[in-house]
N, CA, C and O atoms as a GROMACS GRO file, in nm:
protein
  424
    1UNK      N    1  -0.726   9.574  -0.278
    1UNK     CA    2  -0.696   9.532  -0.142
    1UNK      C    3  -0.551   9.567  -0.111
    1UNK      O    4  -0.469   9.564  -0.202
    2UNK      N    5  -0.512   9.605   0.026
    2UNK     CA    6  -0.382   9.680   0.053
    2UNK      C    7  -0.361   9.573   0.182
    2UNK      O    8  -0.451   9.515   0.242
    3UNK      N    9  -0.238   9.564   0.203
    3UNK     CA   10  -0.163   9.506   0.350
    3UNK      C   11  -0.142   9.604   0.415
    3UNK      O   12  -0.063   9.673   0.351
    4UNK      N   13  -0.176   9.666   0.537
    4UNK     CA   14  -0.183   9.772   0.626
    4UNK      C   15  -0.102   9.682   0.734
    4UNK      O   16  -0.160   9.574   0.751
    5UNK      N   17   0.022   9.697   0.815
    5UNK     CA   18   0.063   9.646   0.924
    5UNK      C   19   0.072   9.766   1.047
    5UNK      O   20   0.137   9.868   1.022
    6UNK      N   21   0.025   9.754   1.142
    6UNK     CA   22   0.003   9.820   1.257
    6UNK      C   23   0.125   9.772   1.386
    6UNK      O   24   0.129   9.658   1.431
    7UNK      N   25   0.213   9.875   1.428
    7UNK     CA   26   0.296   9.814   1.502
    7UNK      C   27   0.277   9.916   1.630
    7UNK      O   28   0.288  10.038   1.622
    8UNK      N   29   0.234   9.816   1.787
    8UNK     CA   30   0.173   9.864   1.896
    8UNK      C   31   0.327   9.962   1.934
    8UNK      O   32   0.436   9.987   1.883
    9UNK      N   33   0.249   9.991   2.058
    9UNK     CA   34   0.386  10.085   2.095
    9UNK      C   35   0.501   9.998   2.189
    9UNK      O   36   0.607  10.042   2.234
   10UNK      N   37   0.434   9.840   2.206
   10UNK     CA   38   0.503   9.763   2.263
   10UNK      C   39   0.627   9.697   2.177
   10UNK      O   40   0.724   9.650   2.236
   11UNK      N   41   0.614   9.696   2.020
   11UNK     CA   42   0.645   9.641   1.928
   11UNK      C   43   0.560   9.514   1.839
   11UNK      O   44   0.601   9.474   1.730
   12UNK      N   45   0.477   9.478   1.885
   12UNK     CA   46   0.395   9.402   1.847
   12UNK      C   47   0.350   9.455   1.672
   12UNK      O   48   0.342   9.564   1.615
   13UNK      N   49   0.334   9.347   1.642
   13UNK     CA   50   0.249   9.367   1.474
   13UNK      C   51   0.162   9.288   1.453
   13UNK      O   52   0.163   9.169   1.485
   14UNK      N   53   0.065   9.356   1.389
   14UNK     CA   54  -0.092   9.326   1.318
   14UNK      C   55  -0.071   9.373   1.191
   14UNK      O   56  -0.063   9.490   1.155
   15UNK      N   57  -0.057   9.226   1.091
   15UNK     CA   58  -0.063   9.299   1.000
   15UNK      C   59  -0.233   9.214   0.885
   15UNK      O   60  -0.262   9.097   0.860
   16UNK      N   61  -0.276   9.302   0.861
   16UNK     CA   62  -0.444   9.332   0.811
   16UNK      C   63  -0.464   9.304   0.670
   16UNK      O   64  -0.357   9.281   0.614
   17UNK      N   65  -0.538   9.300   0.613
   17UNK     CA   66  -0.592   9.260   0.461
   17UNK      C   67  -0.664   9.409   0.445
   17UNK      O   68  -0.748   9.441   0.530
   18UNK      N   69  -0.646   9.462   0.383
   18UNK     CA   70  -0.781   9.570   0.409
   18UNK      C   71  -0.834   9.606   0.250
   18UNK      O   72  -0.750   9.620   0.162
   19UNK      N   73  -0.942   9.616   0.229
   19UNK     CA   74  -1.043   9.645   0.142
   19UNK      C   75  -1.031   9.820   0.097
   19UNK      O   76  -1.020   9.925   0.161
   20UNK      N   77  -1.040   9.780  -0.055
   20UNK     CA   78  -0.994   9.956  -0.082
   20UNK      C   79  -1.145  10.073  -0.093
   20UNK      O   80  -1.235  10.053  -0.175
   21UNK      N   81  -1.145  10.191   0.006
   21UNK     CA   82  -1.246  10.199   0.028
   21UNK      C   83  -1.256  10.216   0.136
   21UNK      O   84  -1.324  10.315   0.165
   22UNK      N   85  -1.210  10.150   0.229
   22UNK     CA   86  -1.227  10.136   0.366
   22UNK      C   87  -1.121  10.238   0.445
   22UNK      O   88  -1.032  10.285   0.374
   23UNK      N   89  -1.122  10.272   0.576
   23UNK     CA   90  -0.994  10.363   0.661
   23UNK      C   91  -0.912  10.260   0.698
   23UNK      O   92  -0.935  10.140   0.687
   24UNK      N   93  -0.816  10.314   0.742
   24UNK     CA   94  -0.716  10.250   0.872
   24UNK      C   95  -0.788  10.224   0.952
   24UNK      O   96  -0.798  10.114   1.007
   25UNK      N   97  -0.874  10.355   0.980
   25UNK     CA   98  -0.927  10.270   1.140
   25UNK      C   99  -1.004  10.184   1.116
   25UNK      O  100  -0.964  10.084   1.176
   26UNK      N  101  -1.098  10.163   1.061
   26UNK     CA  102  -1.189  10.061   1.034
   26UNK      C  103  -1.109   9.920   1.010
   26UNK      O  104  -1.167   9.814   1.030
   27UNK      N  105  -0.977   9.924   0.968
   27UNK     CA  106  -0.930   9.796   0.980
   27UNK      C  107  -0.858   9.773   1.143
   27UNK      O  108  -0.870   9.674   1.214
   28UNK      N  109  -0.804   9.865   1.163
   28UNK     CA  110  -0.782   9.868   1.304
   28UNK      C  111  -0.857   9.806   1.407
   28UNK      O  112  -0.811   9.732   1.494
   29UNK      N  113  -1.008   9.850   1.389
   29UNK     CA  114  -1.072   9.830   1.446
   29UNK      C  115  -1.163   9.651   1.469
   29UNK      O  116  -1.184   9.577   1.566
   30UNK      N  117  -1.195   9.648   1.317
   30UNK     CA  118  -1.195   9.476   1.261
   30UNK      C  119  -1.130   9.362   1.343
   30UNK      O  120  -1.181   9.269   1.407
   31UNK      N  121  -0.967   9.406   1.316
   31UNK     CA  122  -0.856   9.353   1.337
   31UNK      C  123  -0.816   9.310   1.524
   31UNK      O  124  -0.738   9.229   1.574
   32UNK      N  125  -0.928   9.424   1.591
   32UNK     CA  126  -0.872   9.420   1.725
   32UNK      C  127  -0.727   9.490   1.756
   32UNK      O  128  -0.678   9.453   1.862
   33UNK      N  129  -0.677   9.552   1.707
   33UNK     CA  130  -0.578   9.630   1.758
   33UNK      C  131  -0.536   9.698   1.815
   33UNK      O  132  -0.554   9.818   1.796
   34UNK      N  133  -0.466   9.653   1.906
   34UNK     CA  134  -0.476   9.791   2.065
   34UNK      C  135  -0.462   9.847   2.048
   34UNK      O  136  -0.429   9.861   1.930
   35UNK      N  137  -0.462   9.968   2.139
   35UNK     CA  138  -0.426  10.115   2.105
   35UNK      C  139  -0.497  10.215   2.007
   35UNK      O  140  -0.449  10.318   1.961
   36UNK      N  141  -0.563  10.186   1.994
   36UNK     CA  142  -0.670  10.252   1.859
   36UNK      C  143  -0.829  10.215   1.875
   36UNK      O  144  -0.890  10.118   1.832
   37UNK      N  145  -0.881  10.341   1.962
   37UNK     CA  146  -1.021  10.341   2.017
   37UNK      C  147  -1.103  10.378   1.949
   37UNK      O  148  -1.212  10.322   1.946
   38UNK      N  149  -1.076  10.478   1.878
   38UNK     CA  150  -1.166  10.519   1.754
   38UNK      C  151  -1.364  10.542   1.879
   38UNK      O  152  -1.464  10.470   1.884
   39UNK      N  153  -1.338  10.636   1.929
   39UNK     CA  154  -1.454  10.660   1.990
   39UNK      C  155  -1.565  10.736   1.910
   39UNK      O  156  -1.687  10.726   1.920
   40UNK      N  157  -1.509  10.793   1.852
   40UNK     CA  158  -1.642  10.866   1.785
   40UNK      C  159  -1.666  10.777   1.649
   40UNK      O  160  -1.725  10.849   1.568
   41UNK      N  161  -1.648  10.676   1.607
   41UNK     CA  162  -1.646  10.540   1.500
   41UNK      C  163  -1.618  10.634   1.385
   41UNK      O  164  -1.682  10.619   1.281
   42UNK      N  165  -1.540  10.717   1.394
   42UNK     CA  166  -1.463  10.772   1.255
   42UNK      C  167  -1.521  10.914   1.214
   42UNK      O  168  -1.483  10.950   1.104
   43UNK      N  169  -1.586  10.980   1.265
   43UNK     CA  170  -1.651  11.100   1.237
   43UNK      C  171  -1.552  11.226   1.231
   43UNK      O  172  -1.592  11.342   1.214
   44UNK      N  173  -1.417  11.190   1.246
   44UNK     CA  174  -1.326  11.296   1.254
   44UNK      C  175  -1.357  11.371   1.376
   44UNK      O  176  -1.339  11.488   1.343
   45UNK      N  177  -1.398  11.366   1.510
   45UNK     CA  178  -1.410  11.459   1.613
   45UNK      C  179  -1.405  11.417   1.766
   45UNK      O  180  -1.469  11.446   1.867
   46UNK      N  181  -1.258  11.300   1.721
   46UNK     CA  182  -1.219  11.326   1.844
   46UNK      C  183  -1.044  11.265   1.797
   46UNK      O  184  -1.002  11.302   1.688
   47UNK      N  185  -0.980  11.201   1.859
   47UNK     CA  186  -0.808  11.184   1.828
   47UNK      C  187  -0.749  11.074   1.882
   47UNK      O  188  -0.630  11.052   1.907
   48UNK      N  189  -0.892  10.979   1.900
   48UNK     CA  190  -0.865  10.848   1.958
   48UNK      C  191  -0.792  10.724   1.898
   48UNK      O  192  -0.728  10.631   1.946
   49UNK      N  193  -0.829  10.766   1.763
   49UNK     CA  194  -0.698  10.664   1.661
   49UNK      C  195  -0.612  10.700   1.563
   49UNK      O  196  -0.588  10.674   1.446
   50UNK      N  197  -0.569  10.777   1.658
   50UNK     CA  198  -0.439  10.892   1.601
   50UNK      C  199  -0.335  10.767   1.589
   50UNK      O  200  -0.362  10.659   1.642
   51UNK      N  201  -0.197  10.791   1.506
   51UNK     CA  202  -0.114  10.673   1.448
   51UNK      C  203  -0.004  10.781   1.377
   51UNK      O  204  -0.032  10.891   1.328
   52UNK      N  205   0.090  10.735   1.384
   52UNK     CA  206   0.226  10.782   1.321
   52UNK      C  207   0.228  10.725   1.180
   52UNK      O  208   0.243  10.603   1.178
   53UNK      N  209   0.220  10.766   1.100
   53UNK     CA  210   0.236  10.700   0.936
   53UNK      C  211   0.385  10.700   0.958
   53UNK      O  212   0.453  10.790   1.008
   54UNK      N  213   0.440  10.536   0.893
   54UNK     CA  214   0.595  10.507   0.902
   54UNK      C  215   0.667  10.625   0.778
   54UNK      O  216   0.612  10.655   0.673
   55UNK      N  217   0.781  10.669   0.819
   55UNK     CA  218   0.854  10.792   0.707
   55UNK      C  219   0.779  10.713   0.578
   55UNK      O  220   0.694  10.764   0.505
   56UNK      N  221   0.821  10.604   0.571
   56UNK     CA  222   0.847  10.561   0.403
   56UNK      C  223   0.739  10.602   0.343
   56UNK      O  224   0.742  10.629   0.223
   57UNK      N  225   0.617  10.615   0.424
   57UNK     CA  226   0.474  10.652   0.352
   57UNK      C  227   0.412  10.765   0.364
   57UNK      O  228   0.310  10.796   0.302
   58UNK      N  229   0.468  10.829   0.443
   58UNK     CA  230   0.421  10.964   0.443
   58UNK      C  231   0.369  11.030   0.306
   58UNK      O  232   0.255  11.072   0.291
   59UNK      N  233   0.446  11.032   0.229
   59UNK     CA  234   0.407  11.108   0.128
   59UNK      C  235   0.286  11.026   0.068
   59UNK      O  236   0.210  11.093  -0.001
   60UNK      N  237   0.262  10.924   0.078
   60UNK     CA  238   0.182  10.823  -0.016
   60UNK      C  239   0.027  10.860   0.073
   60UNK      O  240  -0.089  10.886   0.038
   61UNK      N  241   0.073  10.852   0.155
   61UNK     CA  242  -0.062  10.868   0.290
   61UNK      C  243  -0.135  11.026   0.259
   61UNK      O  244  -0.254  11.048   0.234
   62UNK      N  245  -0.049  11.101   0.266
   62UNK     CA  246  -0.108  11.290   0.211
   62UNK      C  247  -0.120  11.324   0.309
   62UNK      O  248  -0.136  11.248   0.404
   63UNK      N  249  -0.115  11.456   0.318
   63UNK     CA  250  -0.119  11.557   0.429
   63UNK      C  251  -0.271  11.502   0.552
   63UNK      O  252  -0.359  11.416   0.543
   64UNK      N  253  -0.237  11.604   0.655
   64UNK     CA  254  -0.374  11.578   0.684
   64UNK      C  255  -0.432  11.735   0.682
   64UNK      O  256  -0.379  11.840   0.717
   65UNK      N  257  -0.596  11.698   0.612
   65UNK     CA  258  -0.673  11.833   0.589
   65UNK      C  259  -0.688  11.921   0.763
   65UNK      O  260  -0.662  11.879   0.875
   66UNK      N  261  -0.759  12.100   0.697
   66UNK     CA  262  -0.758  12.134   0.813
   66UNK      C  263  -0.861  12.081   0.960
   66UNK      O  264  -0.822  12.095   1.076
   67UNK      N  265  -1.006  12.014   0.918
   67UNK     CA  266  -1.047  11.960   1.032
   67UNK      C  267  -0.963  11.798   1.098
   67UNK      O  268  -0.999  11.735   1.197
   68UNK      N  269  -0.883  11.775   1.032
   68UNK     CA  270  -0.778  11.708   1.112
   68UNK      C  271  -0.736  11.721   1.172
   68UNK      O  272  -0.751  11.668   1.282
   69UNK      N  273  -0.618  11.837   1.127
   69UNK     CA  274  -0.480  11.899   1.161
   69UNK      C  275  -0.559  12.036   1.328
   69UNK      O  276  -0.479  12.101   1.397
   70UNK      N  277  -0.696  12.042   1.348
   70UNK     CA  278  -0.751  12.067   1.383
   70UNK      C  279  -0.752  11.952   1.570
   70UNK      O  280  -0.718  11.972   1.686
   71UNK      N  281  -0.812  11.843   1.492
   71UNK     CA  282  -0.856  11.732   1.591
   71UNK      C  283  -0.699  11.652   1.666
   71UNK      O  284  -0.683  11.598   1.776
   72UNK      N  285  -0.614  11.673   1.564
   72UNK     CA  286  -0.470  11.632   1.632
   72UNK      C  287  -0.423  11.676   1.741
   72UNK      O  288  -0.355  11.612   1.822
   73UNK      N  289  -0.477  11.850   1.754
   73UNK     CA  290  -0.431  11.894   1.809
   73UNK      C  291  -0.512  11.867   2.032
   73UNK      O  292  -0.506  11.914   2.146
   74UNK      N  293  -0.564  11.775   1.959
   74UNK     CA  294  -0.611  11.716   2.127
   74UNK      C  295  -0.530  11.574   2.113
   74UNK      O  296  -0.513  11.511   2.217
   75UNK      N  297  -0.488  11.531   2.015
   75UNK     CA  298  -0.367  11.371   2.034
   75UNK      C  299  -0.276  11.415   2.137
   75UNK      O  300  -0.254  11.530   2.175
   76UNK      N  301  -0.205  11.256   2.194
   76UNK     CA  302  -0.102  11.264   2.275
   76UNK      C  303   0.038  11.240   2.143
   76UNK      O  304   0.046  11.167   2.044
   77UNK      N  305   0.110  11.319   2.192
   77UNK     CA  306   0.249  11.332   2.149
   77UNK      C  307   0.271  11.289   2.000
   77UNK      O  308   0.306  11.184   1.946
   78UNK      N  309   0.226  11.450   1.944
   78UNK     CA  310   0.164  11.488   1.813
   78UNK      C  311   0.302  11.477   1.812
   78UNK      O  312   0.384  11.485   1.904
   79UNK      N  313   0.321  11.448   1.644
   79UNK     CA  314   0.510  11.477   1.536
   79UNK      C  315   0.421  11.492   1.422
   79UNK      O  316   0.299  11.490   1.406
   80UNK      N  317   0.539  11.508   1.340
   80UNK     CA  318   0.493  11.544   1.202
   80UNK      C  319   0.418  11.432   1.117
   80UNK      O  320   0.318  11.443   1.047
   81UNK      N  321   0.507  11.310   1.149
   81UNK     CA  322   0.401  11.187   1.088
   81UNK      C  323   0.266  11.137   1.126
   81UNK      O  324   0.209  11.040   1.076
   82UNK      N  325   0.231  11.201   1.202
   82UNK     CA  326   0.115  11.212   1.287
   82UNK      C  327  -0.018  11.181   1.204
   82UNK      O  328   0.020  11.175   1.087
   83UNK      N  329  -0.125  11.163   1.207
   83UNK     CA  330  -0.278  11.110   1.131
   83UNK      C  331  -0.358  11.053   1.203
   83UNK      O  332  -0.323  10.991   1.303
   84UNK      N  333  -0.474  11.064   1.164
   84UNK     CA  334  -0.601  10.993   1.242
   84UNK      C  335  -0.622  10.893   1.162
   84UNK      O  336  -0.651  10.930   1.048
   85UNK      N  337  -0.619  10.784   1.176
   85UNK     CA  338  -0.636  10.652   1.094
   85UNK      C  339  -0.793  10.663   1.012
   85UNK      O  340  -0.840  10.579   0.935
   86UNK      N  341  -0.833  10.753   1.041
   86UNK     CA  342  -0.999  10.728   1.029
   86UNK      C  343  -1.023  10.830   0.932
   86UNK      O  344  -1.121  10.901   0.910
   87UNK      N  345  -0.910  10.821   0.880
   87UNK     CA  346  -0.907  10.999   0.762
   87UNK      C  347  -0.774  10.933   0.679
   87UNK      O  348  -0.701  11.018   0.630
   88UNK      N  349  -0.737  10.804   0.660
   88UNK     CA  350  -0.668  10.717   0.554
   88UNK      C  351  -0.724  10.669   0.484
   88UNK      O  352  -0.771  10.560   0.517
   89UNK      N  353  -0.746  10.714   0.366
   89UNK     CA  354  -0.836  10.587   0.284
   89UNK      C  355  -0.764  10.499   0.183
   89UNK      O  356  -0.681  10.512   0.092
   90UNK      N  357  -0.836  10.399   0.244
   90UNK     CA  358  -0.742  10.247   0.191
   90UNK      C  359  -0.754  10.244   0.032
   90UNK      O  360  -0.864  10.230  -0.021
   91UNK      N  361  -0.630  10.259  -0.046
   91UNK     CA  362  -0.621  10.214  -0.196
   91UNK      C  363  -0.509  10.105  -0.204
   91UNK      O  364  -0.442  10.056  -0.112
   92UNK      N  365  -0.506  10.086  -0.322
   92UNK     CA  366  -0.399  10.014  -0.398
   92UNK      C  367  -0.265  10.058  -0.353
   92UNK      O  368  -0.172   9.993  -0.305
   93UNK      N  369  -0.283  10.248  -0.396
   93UNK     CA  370  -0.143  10.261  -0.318
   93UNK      C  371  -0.105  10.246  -0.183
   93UNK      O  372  -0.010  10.323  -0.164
   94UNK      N  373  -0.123  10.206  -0.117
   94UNK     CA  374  -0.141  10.209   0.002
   94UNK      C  375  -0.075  10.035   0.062
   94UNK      O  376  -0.052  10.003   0.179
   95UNK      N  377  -0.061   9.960  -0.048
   95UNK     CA  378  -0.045   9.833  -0.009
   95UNK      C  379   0.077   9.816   0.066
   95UNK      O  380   0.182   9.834   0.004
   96UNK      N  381   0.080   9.793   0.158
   96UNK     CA  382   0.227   9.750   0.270
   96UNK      C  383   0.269   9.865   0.355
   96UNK      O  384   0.374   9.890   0.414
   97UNK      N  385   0.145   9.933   0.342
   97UNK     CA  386   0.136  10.082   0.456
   97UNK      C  387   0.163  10.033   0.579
   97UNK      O  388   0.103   9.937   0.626
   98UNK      N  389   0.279  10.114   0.654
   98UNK     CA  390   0.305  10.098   0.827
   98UNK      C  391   0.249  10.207   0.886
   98UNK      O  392   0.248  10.320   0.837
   99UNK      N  393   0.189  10.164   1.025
   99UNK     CA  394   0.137  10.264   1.074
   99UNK      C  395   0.217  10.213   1.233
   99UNK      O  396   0.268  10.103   1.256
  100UNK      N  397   0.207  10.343   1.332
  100UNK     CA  398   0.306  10.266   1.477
  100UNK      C  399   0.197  10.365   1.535
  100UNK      O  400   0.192  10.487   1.515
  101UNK      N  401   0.096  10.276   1.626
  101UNK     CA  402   0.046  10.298   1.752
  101UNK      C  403   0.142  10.365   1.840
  101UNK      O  404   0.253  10.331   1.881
  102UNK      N  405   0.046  10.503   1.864
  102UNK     CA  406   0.120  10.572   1.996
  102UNK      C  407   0.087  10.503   2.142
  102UNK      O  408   0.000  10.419   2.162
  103UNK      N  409   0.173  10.557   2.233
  103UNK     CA  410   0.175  10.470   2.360
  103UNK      C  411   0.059  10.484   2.409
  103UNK      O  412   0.024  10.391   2.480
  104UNK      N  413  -0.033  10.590   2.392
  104UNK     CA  414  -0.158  10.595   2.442
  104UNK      C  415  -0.241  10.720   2.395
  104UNK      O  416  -0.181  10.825   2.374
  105UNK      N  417  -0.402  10.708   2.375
  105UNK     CA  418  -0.438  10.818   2.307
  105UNK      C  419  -0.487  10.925   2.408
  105UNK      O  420  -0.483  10.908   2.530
  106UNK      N  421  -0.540  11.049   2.341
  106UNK     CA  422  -0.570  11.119   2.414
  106UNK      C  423  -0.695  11.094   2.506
  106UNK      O  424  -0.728  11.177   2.590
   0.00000   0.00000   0.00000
């Protein structure tokens, strides 16, 4: 089990219990957390719960593959820390992962 905290683009925080195994978004989603629509319920093909991985975790989080780096490219106000929550998979390492809701998705 990992602590995932989600911080809106208002500043607000959600921070989650999450089960290892499971995505970001799927806790996102659990959790009620704005900003994170997750329309296609995680199928990778659309950019609705796109999320900034905080610096500190970037590296821990991993690249994103090419049908990602693919689907990002319809997100609003792509950066490098950029990810689809729904393509994080929740481990151990992962415990006290920040993620910051963009102001709005695509």
């Amino acid at each position: 089990m990992a602590k995932i905290t989600f911080v809106t683009f208002d500043g607000a925080r959600f921070e989650t219990d999450a089960e290892n195994g499971s995505t970001v978004m799927e806790n996102a989603i659990r959790n009620a957390v704005p900003g994170i629509d997750a329309e296609c319920g995680g199928a990778c093909a659309c950019a609705t719960c796109h999320v900034y991985v905080d610096e500190e975790w970037t590296a821990v989080a991993g690249e994103p593959e090419a049908m990602e780096e693919d689907m990002l490219d319809f997100a609003y106000d792509v950066r490098p820390n950029s990810r689809l929550s729904c393509q994080i998979r929740v481990s151990d390492d992962l415990d006290g992962l920040v993620v910051h809701v963009p102001e709005r998705q695509a």
